[in-house]
C-alpha positions as CSV (number, residue, x, y, z in Angstrom):
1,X,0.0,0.0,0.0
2,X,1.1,3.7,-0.6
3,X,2.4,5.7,2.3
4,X,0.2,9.0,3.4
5,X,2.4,10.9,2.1
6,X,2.5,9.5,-1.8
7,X,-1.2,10.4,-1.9
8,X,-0.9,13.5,-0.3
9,X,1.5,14.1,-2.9
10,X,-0.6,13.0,-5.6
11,X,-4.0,15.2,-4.2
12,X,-1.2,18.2,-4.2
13,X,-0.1,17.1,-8.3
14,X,-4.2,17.2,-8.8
15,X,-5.2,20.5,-6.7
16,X,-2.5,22.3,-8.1
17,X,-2.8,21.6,-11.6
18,X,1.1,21.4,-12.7
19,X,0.3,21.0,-16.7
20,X,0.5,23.6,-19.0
21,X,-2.3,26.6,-18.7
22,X,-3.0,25.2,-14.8
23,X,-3.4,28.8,-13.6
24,X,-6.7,28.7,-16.0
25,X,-7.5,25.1,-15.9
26,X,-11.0,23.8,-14.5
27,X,-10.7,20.7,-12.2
28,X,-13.1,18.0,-12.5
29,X,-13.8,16.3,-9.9
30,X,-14.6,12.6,-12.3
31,X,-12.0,10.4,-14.0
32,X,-11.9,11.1,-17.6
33,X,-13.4,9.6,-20.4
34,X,-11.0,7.5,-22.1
35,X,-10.3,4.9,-25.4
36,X,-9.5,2.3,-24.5
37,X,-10.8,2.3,-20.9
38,X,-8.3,1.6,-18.6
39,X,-9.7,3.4,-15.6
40,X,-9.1,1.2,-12.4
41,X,-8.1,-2.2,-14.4
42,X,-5.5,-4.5,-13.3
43,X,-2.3,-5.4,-15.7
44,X,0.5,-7.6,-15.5
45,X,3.9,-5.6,-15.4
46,X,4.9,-7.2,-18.6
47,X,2.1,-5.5,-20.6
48,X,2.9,-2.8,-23.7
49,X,1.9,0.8,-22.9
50,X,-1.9,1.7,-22.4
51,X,-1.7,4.2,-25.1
52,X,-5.3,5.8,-25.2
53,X,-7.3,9.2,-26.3
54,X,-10.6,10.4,-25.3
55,X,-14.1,9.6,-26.4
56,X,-15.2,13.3,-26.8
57,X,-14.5,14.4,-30.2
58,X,-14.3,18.0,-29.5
59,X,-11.9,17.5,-26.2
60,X,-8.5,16.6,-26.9
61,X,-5.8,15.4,-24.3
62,X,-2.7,17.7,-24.2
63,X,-0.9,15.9,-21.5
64,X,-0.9,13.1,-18.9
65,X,1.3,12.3,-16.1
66,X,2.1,9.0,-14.7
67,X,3.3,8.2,-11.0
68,X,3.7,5.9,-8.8
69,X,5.6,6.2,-5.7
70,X,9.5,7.3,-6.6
71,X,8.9,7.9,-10.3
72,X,7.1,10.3,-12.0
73,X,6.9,11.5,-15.8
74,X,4.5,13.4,-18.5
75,X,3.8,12.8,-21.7
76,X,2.4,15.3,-24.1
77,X,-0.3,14.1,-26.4
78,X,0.1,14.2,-30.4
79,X,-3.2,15.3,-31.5
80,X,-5.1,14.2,-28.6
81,X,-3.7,10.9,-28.1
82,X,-1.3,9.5,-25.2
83,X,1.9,7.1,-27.1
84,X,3.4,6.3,-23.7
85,X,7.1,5.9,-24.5
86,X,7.8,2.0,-24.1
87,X,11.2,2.6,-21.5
88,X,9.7,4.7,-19.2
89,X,6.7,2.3,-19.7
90,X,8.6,-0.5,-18.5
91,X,10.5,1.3,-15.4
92,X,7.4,2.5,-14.3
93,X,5.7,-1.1,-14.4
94,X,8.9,-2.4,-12.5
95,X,8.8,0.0,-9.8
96,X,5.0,-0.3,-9.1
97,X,4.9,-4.0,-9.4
98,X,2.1,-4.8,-6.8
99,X,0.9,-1.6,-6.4
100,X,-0.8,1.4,-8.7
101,X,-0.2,4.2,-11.1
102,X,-1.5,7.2,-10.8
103,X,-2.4,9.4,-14.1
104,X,-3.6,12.4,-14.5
105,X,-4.6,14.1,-17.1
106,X,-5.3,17.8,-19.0
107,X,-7.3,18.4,-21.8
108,X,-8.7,21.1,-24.1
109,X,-12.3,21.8,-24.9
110,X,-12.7,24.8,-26.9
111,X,-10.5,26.9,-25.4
112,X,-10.9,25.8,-22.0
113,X,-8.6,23.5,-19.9
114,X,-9.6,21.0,-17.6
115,X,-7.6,18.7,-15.2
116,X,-9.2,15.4,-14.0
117,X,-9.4,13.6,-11.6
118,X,-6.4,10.7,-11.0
119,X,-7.2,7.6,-11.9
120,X,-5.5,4.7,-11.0
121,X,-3.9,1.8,-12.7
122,X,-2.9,-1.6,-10.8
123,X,-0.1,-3.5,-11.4
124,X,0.4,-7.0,-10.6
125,X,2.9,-8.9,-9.3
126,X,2.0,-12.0,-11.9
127,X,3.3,-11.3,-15.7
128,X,1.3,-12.6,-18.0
129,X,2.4,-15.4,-20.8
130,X,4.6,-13.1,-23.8
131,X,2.9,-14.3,-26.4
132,X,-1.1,-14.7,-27.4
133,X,-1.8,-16.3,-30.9
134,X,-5.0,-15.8,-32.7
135,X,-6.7,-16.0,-35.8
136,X,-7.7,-12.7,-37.9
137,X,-10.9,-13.1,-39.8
138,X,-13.5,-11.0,-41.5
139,X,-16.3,-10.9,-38.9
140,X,-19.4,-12.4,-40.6
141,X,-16.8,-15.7,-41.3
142,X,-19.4,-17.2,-44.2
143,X,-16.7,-15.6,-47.3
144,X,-13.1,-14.4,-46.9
145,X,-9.9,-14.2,-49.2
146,X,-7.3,-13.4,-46.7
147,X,-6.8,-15.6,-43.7
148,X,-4.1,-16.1,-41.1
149,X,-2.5,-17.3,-37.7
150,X,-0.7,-14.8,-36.3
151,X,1.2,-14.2,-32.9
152,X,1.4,-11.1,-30.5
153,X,4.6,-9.9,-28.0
154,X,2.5,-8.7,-25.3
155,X,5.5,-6.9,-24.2
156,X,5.5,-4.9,-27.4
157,X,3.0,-4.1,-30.0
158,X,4.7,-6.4,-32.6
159,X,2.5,-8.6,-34.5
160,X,3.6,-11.6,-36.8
161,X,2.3,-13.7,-38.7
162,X,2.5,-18.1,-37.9
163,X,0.7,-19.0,-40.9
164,X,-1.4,-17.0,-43.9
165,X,-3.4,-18.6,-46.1
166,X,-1.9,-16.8,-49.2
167,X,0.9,-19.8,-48.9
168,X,-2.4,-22.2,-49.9
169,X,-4.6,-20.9,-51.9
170,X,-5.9,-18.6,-50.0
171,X,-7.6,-22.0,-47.7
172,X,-9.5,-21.8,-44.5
173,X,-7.1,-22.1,-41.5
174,X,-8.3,-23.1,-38.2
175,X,-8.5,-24.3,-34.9
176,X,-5.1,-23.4,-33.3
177,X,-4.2,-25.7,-30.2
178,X,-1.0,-25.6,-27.9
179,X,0.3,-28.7,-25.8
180,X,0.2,-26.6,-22.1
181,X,1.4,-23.2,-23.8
182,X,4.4,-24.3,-25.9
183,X,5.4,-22.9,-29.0
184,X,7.0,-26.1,-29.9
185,X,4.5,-28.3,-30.1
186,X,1.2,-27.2,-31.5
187,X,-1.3,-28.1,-34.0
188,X,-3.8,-26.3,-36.8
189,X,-6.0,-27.3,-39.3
190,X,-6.2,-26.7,-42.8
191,X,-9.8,-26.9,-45.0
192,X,-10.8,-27.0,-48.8
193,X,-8.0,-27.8,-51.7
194,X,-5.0,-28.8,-48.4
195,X,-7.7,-30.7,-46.2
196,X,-5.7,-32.1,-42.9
197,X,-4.0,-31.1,-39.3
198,X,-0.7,-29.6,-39.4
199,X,1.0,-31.3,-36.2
200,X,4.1,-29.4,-35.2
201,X,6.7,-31.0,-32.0
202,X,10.3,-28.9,-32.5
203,X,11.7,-29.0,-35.6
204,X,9.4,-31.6,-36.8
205,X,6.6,-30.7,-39.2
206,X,3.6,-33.4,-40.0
207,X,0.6,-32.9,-42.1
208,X,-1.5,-35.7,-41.1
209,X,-5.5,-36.3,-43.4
210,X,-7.0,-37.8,-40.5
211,X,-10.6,-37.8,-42.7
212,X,-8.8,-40.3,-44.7
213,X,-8.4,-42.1,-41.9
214,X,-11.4,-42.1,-40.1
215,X,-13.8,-40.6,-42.6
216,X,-14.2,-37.5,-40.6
217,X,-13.0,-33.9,-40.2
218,X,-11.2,-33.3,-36.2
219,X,-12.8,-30.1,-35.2
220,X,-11.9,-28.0,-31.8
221,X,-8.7,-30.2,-30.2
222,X,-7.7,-30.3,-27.0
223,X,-3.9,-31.7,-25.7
224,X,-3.1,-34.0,-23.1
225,X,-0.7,-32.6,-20.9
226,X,1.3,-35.1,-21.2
227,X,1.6,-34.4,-25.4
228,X,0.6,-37.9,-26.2
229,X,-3.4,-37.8,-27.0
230,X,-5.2,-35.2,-28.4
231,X,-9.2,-35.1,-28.1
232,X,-11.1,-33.4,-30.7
233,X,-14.8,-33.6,-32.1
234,X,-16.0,-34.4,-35.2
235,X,-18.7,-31.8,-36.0
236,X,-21.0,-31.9,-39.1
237,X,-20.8,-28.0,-39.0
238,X,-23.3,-25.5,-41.6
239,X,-24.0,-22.1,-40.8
240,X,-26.8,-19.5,-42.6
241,X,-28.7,-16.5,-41.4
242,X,-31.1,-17.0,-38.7
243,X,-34.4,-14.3,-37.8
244,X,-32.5,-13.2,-34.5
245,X,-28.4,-13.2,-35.8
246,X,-26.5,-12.5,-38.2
247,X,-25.0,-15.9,-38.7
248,X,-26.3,-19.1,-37.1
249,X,-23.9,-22.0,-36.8
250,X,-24.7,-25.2,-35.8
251,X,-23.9,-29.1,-36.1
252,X,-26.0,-31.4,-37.6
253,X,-23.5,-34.4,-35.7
254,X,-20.6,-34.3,-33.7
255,X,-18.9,-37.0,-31.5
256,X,-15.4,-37.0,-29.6
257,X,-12.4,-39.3,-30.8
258,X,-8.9,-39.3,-29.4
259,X,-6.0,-39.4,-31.1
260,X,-3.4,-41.7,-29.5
261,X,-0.1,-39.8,-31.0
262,X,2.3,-43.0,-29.9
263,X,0.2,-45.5,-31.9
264,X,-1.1,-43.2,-34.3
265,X,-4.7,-45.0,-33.6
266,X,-8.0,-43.0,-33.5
267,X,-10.1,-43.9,-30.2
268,X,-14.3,-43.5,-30.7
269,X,-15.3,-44.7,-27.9
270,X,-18.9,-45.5,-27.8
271,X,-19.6,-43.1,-24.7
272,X,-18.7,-40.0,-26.3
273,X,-20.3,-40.8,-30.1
274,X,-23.7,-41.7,-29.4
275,X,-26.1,-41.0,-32.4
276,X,-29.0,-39.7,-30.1
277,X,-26.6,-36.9,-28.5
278,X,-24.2,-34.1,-29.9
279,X,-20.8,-33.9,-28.0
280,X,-18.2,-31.3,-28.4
281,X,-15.3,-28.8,-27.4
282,X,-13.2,-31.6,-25.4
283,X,-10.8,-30.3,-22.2
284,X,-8.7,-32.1,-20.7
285,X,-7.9,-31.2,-17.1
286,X,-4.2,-30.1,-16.2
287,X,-3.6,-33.4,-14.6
288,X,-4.4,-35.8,-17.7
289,X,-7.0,-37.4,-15.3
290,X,-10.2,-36.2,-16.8
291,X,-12.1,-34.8,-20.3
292,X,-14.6,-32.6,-20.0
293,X,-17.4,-32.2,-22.7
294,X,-20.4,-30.4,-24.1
295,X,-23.6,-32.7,-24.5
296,X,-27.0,-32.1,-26.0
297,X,-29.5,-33.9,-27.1
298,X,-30.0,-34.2,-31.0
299,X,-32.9,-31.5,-32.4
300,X,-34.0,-30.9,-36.1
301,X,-31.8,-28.0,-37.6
302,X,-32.3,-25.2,-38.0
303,X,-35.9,-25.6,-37.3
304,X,-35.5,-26.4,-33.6
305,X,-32.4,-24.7,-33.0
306,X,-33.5,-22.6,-30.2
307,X,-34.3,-25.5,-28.3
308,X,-30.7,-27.0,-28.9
309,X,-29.1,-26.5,-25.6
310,X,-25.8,-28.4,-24.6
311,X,-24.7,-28.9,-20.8
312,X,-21.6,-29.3,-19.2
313,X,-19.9,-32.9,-18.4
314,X,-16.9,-34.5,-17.8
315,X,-15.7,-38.3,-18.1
316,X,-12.5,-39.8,-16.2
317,X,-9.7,-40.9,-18.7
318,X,-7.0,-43.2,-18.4
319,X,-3.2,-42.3,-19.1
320,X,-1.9,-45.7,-19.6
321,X,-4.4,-46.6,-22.2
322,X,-6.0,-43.7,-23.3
323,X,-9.6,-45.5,-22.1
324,X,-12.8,-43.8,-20.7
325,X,-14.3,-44.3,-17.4
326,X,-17.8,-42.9,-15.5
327,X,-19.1,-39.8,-16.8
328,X,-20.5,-37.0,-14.7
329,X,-22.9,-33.8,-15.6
330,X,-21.8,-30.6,-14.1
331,X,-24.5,-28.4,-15.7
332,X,-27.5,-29.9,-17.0
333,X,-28.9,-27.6,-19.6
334,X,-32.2,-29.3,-19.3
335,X,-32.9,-28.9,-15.8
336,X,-30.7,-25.5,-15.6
337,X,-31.7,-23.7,-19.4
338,X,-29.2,-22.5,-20.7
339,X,-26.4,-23.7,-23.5
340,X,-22.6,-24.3,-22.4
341,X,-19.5,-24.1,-24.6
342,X,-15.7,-23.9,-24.9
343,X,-15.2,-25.4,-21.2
344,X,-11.7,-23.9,-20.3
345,X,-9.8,-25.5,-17.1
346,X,-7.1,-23.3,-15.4
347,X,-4.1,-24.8,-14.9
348,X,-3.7,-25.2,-11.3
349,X,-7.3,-27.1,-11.7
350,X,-9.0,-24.9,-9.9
351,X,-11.0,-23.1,-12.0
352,X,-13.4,-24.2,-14.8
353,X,-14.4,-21.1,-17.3
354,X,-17.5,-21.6,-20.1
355,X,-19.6,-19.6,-22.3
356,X,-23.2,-19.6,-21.7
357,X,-25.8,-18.6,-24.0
358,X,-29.4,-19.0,-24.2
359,X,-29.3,-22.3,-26.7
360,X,-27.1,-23.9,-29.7
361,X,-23.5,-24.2,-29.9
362,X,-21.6,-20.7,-31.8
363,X,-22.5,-18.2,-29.1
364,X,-20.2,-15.2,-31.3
365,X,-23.9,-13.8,-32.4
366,X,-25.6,-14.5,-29.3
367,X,-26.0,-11.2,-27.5
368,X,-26.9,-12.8,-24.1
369,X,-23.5,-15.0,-24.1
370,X,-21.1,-14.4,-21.2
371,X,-18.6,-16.3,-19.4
372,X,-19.2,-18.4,-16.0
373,X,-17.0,-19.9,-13.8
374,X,-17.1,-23.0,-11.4
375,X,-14.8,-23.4,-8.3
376,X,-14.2,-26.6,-9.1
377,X,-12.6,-27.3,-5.2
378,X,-16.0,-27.0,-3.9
379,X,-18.2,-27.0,-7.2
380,X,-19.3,-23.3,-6.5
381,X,-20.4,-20.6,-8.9
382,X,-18.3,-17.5,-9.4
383,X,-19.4,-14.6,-10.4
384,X,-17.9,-13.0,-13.0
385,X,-20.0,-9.9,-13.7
386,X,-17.1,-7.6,-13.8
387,X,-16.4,-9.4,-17.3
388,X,-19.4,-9.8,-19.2
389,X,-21.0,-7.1,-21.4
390,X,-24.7,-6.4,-22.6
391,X,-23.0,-7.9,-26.3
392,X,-21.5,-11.5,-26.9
393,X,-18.3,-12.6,-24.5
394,X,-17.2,-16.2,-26.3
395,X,-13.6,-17.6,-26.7
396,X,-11.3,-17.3,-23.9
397,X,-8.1,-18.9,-22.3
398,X,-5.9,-19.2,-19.5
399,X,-2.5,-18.0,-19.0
400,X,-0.1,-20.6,-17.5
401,X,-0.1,-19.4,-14.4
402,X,-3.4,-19.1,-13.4
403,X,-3.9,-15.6,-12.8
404,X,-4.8,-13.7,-16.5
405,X,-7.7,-14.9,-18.9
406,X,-8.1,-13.7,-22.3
407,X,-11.4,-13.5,-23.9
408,X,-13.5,-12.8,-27.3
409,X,-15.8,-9.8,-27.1
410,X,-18.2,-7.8,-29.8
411,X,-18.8,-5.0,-27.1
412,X,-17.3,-2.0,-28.7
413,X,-19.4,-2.4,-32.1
414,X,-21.7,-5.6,-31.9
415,X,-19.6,-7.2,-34.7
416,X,-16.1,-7.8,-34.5
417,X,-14.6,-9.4,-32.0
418,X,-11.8,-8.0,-30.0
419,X,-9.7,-9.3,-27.0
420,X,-10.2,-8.4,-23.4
421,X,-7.6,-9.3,-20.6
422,X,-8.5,-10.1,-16.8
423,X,-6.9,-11.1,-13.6
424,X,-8.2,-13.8,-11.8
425,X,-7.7,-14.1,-8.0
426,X,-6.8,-16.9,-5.7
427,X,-10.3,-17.0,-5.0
428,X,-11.2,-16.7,-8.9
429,X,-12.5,-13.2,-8.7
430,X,-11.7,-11.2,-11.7
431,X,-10.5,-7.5,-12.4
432,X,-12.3,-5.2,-14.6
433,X,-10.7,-6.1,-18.0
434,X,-8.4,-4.3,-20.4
435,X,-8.4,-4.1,-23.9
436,X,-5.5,-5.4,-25.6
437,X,-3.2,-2.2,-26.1
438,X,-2.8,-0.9,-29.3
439,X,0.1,1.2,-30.7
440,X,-1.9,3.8,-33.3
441,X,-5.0,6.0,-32.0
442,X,-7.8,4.6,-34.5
443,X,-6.3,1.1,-34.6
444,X,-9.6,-0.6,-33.4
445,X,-11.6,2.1,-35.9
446,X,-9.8,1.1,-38.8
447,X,-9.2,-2.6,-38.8
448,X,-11.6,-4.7,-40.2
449,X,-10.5,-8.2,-38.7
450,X,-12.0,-10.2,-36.1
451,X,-10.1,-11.5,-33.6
452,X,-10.4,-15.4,-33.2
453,X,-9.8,-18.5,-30.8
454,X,-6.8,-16.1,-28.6
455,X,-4.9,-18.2,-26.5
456,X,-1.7,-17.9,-24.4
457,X,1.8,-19.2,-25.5
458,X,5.1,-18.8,-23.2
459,X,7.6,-18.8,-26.1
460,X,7.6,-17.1,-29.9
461,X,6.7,-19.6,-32.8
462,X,9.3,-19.6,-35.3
463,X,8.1,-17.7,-37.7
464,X,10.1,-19.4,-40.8
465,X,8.0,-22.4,-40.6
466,X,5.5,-21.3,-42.3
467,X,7.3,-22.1,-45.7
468,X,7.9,-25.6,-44.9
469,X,4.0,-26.0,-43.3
470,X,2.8,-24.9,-47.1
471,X,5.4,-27.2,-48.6
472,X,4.1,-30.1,-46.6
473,X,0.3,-29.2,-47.4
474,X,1.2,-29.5,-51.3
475,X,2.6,-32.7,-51.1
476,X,-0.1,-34.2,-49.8
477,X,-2.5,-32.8,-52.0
């Protein structure tokens, strides 16, 4: 905690206005109205610089100062906006690692100067995972030319790219999956004219048609922690337009198989591929021990889509020989309402995160979708209120250490998805969430991409794979 004195100091900064024009500045008594909004959120002290402007199109910013106790600095804005410089960023991040930041800021509205309020920025003392990979996608998803995986230095604002479809004929890529956060050993799938999974372990690059092999396309994956077995579905996906979105997906069958990557054998067991019941978006737990699962019972699509509503199970799965054991329902959408997907497990086990929406299984387009969360050491709800947003909150995943989630939301426009970052507590509580930072003013205005499937990687991908990925696709075709 700050001594009396540090906020003394900082009420003094405030009162006496110590920006430019402070003998005719107007104090305001509020926090300022910012893009992004990073009033009061909590960041890891690895983060690039919040760089932000203000809403109000007549009021511009014309400085900022940032302090926290032993460091203090300004920064004048360039036509309204605040482009933190990333050294002081960092030194400031180090020395108020566990604490806050205090900015304050003075702004011009015609002719008129006004200093706000000090906000406050809090620092963690957990960094966050460097790296967050993610697809990039026109938002309606139903036609695109351009399509890629890329990878972002969370430390920085770099951005490059792990695969773009340009390299395939301009091919659907999806479905990015990471063995417990490794760069070097990860798998994506390719569609259309190069149908199959890219499987990468090092150095070693595999392109593997398991539809040839099972007569089926593997959909969402999920790793073993161990990096031996790999659950996916197999999901007889169509989407179209629906009365009440703008795009309706939904499967017309899916079951779960598992990949045994030692025998190079596909496991269907009977449990999880039943014809009278839909399963998808398989987890495994952190300790290998046990699979968790969407279920619903088979409807008539897309006539009786609303009332296709999946709930939440888990089955216990052996290590030695990858076999299936009692199944269990966590949420039963029947009983409960609702409709559960992407199940999310944090890595200590202690948490389970899902997206609930009012029915079917793509909850991008559903308004009313947010994320919930389940204690699973006593099998309590969580609220997680301070996350969720009157438009759709969807994908999400955890950082390796427990403590930062990122997550898909439409909030900003209704239609296209950007990513949000929270802390999560010991006791699972999370932080109001930031934005992911940006290093031009009108970034999020001008770029037409969604953001898709995010999730946390500890280490850069080598980017000069992605010539030998393309060269393995071809000779397969």
């Amino acid at each position: 905690m700050k001594s009396k004195n540090y906020i003394w100091s900082i009420l003094l900064i405030w009162a006496s206005c110590s920006q430019p024009d402070k003998e005719t500045s107007i104090l305001v008594g509020s926090c300022p109205n910012i893009f992004p909004d990073y009033v009061g959120v909590t960041i890891p002290y690895n983060i690039a610089p919040l760089n932000f402007s203000t809403v109000a199109p007549e009021e511009d910013i014309k400085v900022a100062s940032f302090e926290t106790e032993g460091l203090r600095f300004e920064v004048k804005a360039n036509k309204g906006f605040i482009d933190i410089p990333i050294k002081k960023w960092k030194t400031l991040l180090e020395k108020s690692k566990g604490d806050s930041i205090a900015v304050q800021i003075t702004s011009s509205k015609q002719g008129q100067s006004y200093s706000y309020h000090p906000f406050y920025i809090y620092v963690s003392q957990h960094p966050v995972d460097r790296y967050i990979a993610y697809r990039l996608i026109e938002p309606l998803y139903a036609l695109w030319n351009e399509m890629g995986l890329y990878q972002r230095d969370l430390e920085s604002f770099k951005e490059t790219p792990i695969y773009e479809n340009k390299l395939t004929a301009h091919n659907c890529v999806n479905c990015h999956s990471f063995c417990s956060h490794s760069a070097g050993k990860m798998l994506f799938h390719m569609r259309g004219e190069y149908n199959g999974t890219v499987l990468i372990d090092g150095n070693n690059i595999e392109f593997i048609d398991f539809k040839a092999q099972s007569g089926q396309n593997m959909v969402y994956p999920s790793w073993h922690p161990s990096g031996r077995f790999i659950a996916f579905s197999t999901n007889d996906t169509y989407q179209g337009l629906h009365p009440s979105q703008r795009i309706e997906v939904y499967d017309r069958s899916s079951d779960i198989v598992i990949c045994d990557l030692k025998t190079r054998k596909i496991l269907s067991p009977s449990i999880l591929s039943s014809p009278n019941y839909l399963e998808t978006f398989p987890s495994f737990s952190p300790d290998g021990t046990t699979l968790y699962y969407c279920s619903a019972s088979t409807q008539t699509v897309p006539d009786s889509i609303s009332k296709l509503r999946y709930s939440l199970c888990s089955i216990s799965f052996d290590l030695d020989n990858g076999s299936l054991g009692q199944t269990d329902t966590l949420y039963n959408a029947d009983i409960q309402g609702g409709s559960i997907s992407f199940p999310r497990i944090s890595p200590d086990g202690n948490f389970l995160m899902y997206t609930q929406s009012q029915y079917a299984t793509f909850p991008i387009w559903h308004n009313d979708a947010d994320l919930h969360q389940i204690d699973l050491r006593n099998n309590q709800q969580i609220s997680l209120s301070e996350i969720n947003s009157e438009k759709s909150e969807s994908y999400h995943s955890w950082s390796s250490n427990s403590h930062w989630v990122v997550f898909s939301s439409r909030r900003i426009d209704g239609l296209h998805t950007r990513l949000y970052i929270t802390h999560i507590d010991k006791k699972g509580k999370a932080s109001k969430p930031f934005l992911l930072p940006q290093k031009k003013k009108d970034f999020y205005k001008l770029s037409m991409k969604s953001y898709n499937i995010p999730e946390f990687v500890k280490d850069r991908i080598p980017v000069h794979q992605a010539a030998k990925i393309a060269q393995k696709a071809k000779e397969h075709k």
